[in-house]
N, C-alpha and C positions, 0 to 999 in steps of 0.2 A: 393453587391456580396453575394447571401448565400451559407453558408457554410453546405454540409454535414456533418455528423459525422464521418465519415472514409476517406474517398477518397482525400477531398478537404484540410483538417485537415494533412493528410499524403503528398500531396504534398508542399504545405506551409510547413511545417515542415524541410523537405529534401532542400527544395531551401534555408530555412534559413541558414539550415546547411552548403550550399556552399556560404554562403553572403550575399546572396538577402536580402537587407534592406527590401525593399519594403512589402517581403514575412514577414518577422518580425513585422513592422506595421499594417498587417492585421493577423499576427497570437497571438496579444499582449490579443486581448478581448475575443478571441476563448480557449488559453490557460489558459487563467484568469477564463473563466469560466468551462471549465475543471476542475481544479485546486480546485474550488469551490464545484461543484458537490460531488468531490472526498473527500475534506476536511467535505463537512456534511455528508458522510456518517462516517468519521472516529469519529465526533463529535456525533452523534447521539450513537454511541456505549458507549458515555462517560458519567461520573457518572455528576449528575446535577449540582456539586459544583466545578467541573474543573474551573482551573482560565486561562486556556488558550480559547481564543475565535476563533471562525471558521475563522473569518475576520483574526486575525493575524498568525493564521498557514498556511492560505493561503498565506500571503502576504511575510511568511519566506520562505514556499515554491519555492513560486516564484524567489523569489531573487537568491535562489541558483540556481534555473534551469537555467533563464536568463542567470547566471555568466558560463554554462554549456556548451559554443560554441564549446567545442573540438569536443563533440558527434556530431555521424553521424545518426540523424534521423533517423527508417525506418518507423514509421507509428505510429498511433492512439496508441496503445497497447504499442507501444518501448515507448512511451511517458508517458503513463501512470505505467509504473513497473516502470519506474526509476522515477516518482511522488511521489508513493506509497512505493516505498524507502525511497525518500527524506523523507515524510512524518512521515514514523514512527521511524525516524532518531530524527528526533523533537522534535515527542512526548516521546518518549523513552527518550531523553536528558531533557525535559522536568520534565516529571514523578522521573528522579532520582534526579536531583534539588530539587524536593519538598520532597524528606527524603524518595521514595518510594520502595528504596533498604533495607529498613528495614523492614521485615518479619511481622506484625501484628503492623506496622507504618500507618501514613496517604495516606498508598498507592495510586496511582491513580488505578484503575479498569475499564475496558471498559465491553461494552455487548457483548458478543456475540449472531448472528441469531443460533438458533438451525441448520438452514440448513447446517452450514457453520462448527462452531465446538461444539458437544451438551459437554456442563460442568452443571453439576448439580445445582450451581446459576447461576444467570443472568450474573456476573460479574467475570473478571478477570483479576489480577492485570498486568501490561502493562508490567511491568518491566518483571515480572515471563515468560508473554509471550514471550517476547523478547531474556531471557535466552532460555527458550524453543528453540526457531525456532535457535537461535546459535546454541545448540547443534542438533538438526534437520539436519543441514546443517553440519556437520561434519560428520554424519552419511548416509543421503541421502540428498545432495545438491538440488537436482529437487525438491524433496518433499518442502522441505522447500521455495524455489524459488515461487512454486507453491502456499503457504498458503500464501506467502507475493503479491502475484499478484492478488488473488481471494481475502481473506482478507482485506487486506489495500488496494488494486489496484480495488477490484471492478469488475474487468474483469471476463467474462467467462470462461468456459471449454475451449473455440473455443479460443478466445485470448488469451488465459496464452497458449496453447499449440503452439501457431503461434509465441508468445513470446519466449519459453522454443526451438523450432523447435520439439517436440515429435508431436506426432496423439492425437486426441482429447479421443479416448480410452484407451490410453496410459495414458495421464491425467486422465482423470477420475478415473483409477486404481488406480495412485499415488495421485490423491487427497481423495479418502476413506480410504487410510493407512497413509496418511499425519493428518486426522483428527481424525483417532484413537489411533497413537503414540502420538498425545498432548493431545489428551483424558484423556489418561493414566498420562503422564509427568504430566499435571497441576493440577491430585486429588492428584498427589505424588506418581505413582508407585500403587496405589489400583486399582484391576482389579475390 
């Protein structure tokens, strides 16, 4: 059977969600590699001495999705925001284990793409992000929705807004003011 990226991905999905073993056993190496994809991008943004490995946040990933049968599928994208949750649920839990709630501590530190959020170094600390996008979401919940779906989730304009139900111009708005309030948030308020 091949599997497209969208269509084939989204029906397996939804049949799992109504029972379908069968849809489960073919959607076990498709989500695995999902799962994969997603986790080296969130590992390539990481500092070289992370002691977490791509294999095992994938493999936590997964565990929680699997255990995740109440969700009602709707497609590639529904799959992947609540990944990319899971995900930085992880590493975030991860990062404050290793002491990185302490301010000028053995922080963990991710990269970011310029395209994505520009900060002045290459790096920043996961935890500090992770405050950030809380208080994001108190403030504009989309916005924040949006940074954790593009972000960690990897997805487009076109998917985070099919996710979010907003227009893809809609998105785009909220993601240029979503990456200039953390702009701002993670030099500390210097404009």
């Amino acid at each position: 059977m091949t599997i497209s990226r969208g269509t084939d991905l989204t029906q397996l999905l939804q049949d799992w969600s109504r029972g379908d073993a069968d849809a489960f056993e073919k959607l076990v190496p498709i989500v695995y590699d999902e799962l994969h994809g997603l986790a080296r991008r969130f590992m390539r943004r990481e500092r070289a001495d992370h002691t977490l490995q791509t294999t095992a946040l994938v493999n936590e990933a997964y565990l929680k999705l699997v255990g995740k049968s109440d969700i009602q599928w709707q497609n590639r994208a529904h799959f992947l925001a609540v990944a990319a949750q899971v995900m930085r649920r992880i590493l975030v839990t991860h990062a404050r284990k290793r002491g990185a709630g302490k301010r000028g501590g053995a922080g963990l530190r991710i990269v970011f793409d310029e395209a994505m959020v520009p900060v002045p170094e290459k790096g920043v600390d996961l935890v500090a992000l992770d405050d950030a996008l809380t208080r994001l979401t108190g403030i504009e919940p989309i916005q924040a929705r949006l940074v954790e779906l593009r972000f960690f989730g990897g997805l487009t304009i076109e998917e985070a807004s099919a996710v979010l139900e907003v227009s893809p111009a809609t998105a785009k708005r909220k993601w240029v003011a979503a990456k200039a309030w953390l702009f701002r948030e993670l030099k500390g308020g210097i404009p």
